[in-house]
C-alpha positions as CSV (number, residue, x, y, z in Angstrom):
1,X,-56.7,29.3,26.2
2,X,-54.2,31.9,26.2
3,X,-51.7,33.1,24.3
4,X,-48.3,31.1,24.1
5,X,-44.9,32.5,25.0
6,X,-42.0,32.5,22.6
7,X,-40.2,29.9,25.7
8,X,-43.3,27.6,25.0
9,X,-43.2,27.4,21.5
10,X,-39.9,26.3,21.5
11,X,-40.2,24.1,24.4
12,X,-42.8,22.2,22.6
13,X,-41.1,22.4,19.3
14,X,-37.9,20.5,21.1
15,X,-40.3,18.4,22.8
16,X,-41.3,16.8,19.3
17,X,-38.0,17.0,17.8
18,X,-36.2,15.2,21.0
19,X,-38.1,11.9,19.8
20,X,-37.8,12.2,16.3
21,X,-33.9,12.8,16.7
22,X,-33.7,9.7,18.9
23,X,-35.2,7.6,16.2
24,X,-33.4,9.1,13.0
25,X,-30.1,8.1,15.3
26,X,-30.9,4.8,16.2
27,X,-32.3,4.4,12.5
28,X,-28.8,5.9,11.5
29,X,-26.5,3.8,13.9
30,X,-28.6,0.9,13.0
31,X,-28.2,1.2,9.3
32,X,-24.5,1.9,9.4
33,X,-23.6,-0.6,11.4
34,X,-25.1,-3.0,9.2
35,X,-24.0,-1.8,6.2
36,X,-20.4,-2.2,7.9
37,X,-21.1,-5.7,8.4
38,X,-22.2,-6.6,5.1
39,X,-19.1,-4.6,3.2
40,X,-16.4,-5.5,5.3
41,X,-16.0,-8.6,3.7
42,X,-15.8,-7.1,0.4
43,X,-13.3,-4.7,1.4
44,X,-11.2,-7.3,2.9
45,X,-11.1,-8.8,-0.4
46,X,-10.7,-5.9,-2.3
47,X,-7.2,-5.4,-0.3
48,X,-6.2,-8.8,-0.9
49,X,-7.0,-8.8,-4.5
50,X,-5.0,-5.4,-4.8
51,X,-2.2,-6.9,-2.7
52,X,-1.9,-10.2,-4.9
53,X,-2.0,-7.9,-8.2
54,X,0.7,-6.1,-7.2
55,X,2.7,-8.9,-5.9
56,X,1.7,-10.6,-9.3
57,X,2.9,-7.5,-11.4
58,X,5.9,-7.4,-9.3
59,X,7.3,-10.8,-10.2
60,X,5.8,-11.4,-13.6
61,X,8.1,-7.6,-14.6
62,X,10.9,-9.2,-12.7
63,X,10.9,-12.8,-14.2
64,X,10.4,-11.0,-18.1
65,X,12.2,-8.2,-17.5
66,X,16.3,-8.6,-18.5
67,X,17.5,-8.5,-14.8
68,X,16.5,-11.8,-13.7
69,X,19.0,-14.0,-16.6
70,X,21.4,-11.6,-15.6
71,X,20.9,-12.4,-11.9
72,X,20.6,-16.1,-13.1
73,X,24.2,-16.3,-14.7
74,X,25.9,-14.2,-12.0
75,X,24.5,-16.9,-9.7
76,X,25.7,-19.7,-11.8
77,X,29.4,-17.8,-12.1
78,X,29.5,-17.6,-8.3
79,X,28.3,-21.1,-7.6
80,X,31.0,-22.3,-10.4
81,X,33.8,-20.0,-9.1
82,X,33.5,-21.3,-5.5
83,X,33.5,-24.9,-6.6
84,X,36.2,-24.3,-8.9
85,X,38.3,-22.9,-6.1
86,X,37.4,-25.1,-3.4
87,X,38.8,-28.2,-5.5
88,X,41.8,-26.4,-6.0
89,X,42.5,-26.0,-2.6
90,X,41.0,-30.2,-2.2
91,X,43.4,-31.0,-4.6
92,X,46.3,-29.2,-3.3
93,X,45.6,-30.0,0.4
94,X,45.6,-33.8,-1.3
95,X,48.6,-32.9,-2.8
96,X,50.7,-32.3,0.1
97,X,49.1,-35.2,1.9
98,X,50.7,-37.8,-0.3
99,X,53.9,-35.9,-0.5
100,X,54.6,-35.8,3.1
101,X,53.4,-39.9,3.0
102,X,56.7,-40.5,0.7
């Protein structure tokens, strides 16, 4: 047996370290993957619990909040005005219907 070269040593030393790398990836990929699979689910719900609250918050402020009674009798006005104003014109459109009969 002779001496080794520097080249051999580290020809050998890659030589163990090619497997070992091959199973810490596959080990690696392996893992992750399934730890993807098993979370994903969770994470999915986490968003949707996150959207809801927000949503929730959203309307619960806006329903308690001072703008939405306001909102409420403007919309009542409007619906008032416009019936108000279209039996005006119902009545005077009536109006010259049994004037022009006489």
């Amino acid at each position: 047996m002779g001496e080794r070269g520097y080249g051999q040593i580290i020809a050998e030393g890659f030589a163990r370290a090619i497997p070992w790398a091959l199973v810490f990836s596959v080990t690696v990929v392996f893992t992750a993957k399934l730890v993807i699979v098993m979370i994903a689910p969770e994470i999915k719900k986490g968003i949707e619990y996150g959207a809801n609250s927000v949503i929730n918050a959203t309307v619960n402020k806006a329903l308690d909040d001072d703008l939405f009674p306001k909102i409420k009798q403007t919309t009542k006005e409007a619906i008032e005005y416009a019936a108000a104003t279209m039996n005006a014109k119902v009545v005077k459109t009536s109006a010259k219907g049994e004037s022009a009969r006489k």
